[in-house]
N, C-alpha and C positions, 0 to 999 in steps of 0.2 A: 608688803606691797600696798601703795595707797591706792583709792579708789573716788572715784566721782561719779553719782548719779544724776543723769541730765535726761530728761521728759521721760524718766521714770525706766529707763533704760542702763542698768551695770554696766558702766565703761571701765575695763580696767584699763589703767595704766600700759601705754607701749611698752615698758618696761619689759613687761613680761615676754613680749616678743625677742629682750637683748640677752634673755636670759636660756633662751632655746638651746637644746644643745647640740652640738656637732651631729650627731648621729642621727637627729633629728631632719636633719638639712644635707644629708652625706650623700643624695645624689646633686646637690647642686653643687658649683665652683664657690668659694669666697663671694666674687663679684656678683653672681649671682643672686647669693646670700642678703647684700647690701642692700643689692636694688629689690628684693622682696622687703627684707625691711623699711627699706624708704617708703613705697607702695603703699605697706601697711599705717604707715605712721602718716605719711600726709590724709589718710582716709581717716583719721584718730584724731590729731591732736587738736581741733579746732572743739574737741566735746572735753577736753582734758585742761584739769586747772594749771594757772601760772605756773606753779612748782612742778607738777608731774610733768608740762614738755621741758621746762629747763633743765631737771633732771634725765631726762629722753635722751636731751640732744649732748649732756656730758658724758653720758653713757656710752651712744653711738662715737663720739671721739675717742674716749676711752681704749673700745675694743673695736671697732671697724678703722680707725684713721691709717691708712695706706696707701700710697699712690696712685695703685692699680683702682679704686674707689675713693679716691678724693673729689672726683668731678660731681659724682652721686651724692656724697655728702654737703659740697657746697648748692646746689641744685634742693635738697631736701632744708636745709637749712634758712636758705631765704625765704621760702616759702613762711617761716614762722616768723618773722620781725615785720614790724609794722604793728601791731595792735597797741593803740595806748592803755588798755586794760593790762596787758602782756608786759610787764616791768620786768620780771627776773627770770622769763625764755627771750626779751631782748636783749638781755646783757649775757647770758649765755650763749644764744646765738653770733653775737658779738664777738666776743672770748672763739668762738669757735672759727668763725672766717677769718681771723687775723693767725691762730694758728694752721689754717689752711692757705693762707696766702691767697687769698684769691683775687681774684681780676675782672669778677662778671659784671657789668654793665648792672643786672641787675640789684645783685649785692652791693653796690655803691649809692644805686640812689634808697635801698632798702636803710642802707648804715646811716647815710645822712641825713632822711627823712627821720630815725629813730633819732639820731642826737638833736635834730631840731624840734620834737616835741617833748625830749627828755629837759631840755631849758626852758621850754614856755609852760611847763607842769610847777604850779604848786602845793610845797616846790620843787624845786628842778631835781627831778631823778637822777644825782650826781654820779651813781656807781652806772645809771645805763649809760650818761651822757661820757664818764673815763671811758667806758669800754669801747665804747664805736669811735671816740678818738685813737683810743690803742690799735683799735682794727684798722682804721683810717692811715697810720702811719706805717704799719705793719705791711700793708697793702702796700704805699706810697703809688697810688696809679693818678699820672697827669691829668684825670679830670678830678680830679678831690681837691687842686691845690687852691682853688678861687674859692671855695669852700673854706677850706682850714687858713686861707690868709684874711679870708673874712674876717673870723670869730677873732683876731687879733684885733680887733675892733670894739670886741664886744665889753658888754660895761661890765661884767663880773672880774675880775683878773686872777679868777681861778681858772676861769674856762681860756682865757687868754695863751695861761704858762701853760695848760694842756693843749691847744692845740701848736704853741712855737713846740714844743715838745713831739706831736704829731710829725710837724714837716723835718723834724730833725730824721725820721723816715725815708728824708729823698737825696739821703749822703751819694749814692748809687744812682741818683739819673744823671740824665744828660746835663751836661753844661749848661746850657742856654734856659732851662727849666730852671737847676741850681742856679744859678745868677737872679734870676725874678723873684725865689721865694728870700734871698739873700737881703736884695733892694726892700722887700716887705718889711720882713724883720728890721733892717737899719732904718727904713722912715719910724715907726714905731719907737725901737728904742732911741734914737739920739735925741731926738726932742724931749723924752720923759727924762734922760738920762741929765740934760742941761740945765732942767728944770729943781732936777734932785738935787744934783752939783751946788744950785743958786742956793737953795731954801730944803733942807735937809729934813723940816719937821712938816713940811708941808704936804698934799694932797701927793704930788707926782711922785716926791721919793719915796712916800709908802707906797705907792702902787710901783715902782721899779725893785723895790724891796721885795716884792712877792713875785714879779716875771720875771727879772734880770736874768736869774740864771739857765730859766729857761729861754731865752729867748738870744741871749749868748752860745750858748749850748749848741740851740737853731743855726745861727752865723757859722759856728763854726763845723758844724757839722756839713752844711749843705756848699762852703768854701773849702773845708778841709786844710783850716790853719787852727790855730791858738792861738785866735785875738781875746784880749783883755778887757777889753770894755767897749763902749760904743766910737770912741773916737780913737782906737785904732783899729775898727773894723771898716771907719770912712776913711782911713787914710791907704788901709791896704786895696780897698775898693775902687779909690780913685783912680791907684796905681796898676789896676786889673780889670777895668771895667771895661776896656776896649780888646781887651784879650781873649780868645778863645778857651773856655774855661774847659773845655774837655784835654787841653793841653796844659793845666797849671798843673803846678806840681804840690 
């Protein structure tokens, strides 16, 4: 078990709380169980290094991830994203609300606030900035998308094909939502795509060369066809763009 001493005080690791056992806790419910942990841990981990809450929080998913206590764990859980010191319990934490699905207001701008200064780090903490995109699409909740159609913008074209990769997350909303991140993705690609077409050694077609397929991917995930490339995704759009897309087929 690791351990950190902070103002001269033995903190051990929450750990030790995951590893309690049954009998130990046998008048309380599961749920019960959870939320005493939780208790415990938000009163701990703020004296506990990087590693020991990242390990904390794979822990708690490990053996508490259940239904009946999914609320508790997303609720304990954002509490720890946000420190820029905090690199590898924000990517944990990350990893952890995406396989929680979650939906809280505050977990969203907790995810997005971490992938925005996981980019402006140098350099950019590329494993926290994948992980809150993975949560982000995971999620796919309608206030993330002006977010994630931003970064389609952005000058890296790594974070580019991660976030068309992101909204490929929103195959399952509604039409009128799919249609907009659809229009993003094609202003984006068809211009890079004409440009690659022209001059195949230049600037645009490397940069189409590294997002194309995600951002293809994207199209056709959030239409729900198999278009081929950018200019049959403007031809099928043309011929659906006045359509009510919760009825296309």
């Amino acid at each position: 078990m690791r351990t950190n001493r902070v103002g001269g005080i033995l903190v051990v690791a929450v750990l030790a709380s995951l590893v309690l056992t049954p009998a130990i806790r046998a008048e309380e419910s599961f749920a019960d169980e959870v939320k005493a942990l939780c208790k415990d841990f938000k009163s701990t981990y703020k004296k506990l290094a990087d590693e020991e809450v990242a390990a904390a929080i794979d822990e708690l998913m490990v053996k508490y991830k259940d239904e009946e206590c999914d609320d508790k764990l997303k609720k304990l859980v954002v509490t720890t994203i946000g420190s820029a010191t905090r690199l590898r319990s924000d990517e944990a934490a990350a990893h952890a609300l995406k396989a929680l699905g979650d939906t809280d207001a505050n977990a969203l701008r907790y995810l997005e606030g971490s992938l925005k200064s996981s980019l402006k780090a140098k350099p950019p903490k590329v494993d926290r900035y994948e992980a809150c995109f993975e949560s982000l699409g995971k999620i796919a909740h309608p206030k993330s998308v002006k977010t994630l159609t931003g970064y389609l913008k952005y000058k890296d074209y790594d974070v580019i094909a991660q976030a068309a990769e992101a909204l490929q997350g929103y195959k399952d909303a509604k039409g009128k939502l799919r249609k907009e991140i659809f229009e993003e993705l094609l202003k984006i690609s068809e211009g890079l795509y004409s440009s690659a077409q022209a001059n195949d050694s230049g600037e645009p077609a490397r940069k189409w060369r590294v997002i194309k397929n995600s951002m293809m991917d994207g199209m056709n995930a959030v239409s729900r066809q198999e278009l081929s490339d950018p200019r049959a995704a403007r031809r099928w759009y043309n011929d659906n763009k006045k359509k009510n897309w919760d009825k296309l087929e």
